[in-house]
N, C-alpha and C positions, 0 to 999 in steps of 0.2 A: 459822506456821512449817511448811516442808515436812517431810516425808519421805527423808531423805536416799540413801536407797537404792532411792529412787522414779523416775523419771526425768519430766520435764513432757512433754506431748503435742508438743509440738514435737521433741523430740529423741530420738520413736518409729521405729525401723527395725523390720520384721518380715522376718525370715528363716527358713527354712527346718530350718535345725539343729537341733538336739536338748539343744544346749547353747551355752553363753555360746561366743563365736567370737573374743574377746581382753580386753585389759585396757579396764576400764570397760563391757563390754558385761555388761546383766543379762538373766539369763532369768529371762522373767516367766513362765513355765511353760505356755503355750499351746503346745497342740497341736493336729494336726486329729484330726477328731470322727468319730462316726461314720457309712459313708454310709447307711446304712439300705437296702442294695440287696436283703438278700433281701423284707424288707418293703414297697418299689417294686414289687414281682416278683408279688406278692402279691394279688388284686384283693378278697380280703373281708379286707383287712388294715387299716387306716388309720394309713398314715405320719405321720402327727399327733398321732394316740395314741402311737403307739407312738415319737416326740419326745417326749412331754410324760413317760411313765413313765421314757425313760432320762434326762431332766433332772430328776424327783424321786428317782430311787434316785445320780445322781452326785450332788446335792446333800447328800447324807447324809455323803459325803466330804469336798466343797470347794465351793469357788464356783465357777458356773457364767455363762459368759459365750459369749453367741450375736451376733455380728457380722451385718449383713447389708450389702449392696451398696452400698443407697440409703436416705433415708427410706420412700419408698415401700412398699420392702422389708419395711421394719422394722414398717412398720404394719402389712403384709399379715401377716407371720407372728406379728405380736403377736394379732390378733384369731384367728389360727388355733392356736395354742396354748390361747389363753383359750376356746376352745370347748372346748379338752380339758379344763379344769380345772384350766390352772394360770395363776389373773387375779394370781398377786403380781409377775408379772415387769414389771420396773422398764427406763424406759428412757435408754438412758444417750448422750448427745451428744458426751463427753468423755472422754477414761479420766480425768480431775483426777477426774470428778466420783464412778467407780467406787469402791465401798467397801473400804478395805482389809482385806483377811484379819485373823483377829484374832493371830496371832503376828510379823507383821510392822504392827501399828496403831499409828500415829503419829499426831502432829496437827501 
């Protein structure tokens, strides 16, 4: 049994807004993140570290979900996270297969 207040991957729009934009549209609460420019700017800084500490101190609030372009992608910044220290990140091909928050967890 789904989730009723879930929506299946097929009937994913992402837009821009801030909030639900009419009836039947859910905000799933994504936002954009942040760009990490002054740590770009930086040359004894490591933008990877310093990825990896703001996805364990957001973590401490919610779930944290990192999209990337392509597979490719997702491999590249997987293995560069996990040299920061953070190897539990999980990788997800589906939102079905994304774990539900636990105040909205269905089955």
């Amino acid at each position: 049994m789904g989730c009723p207040d879930r929506p299946s991957a097929g009937d994913l729009s992402f837009h821009p807004l801030p909030q639900a934009s009419g009836p039947g549209v859910l905000d799933a609460g994504g936002r954009i993140g942040r760009s990490f420019s002054p740590e770009r700017q930086q040359t004894e800084v490591s933008l990877f570290k310093a990825l990896a500490d703001h996805i364990n101190a957001t973590r401490q609030e919610t779930q944290v979900v990192i999209a990337s372009y392509s597979d490719g992608a997702r491999e590249r910044l997987t293995g560069l996270i996990e040299d920061e220290g953070l190897a539990d990140a999980r990788p997800i091909a589906d939102f079905r297969d994304m774990p539900a928050s636990a105040p909205a967890a269905c089955s």
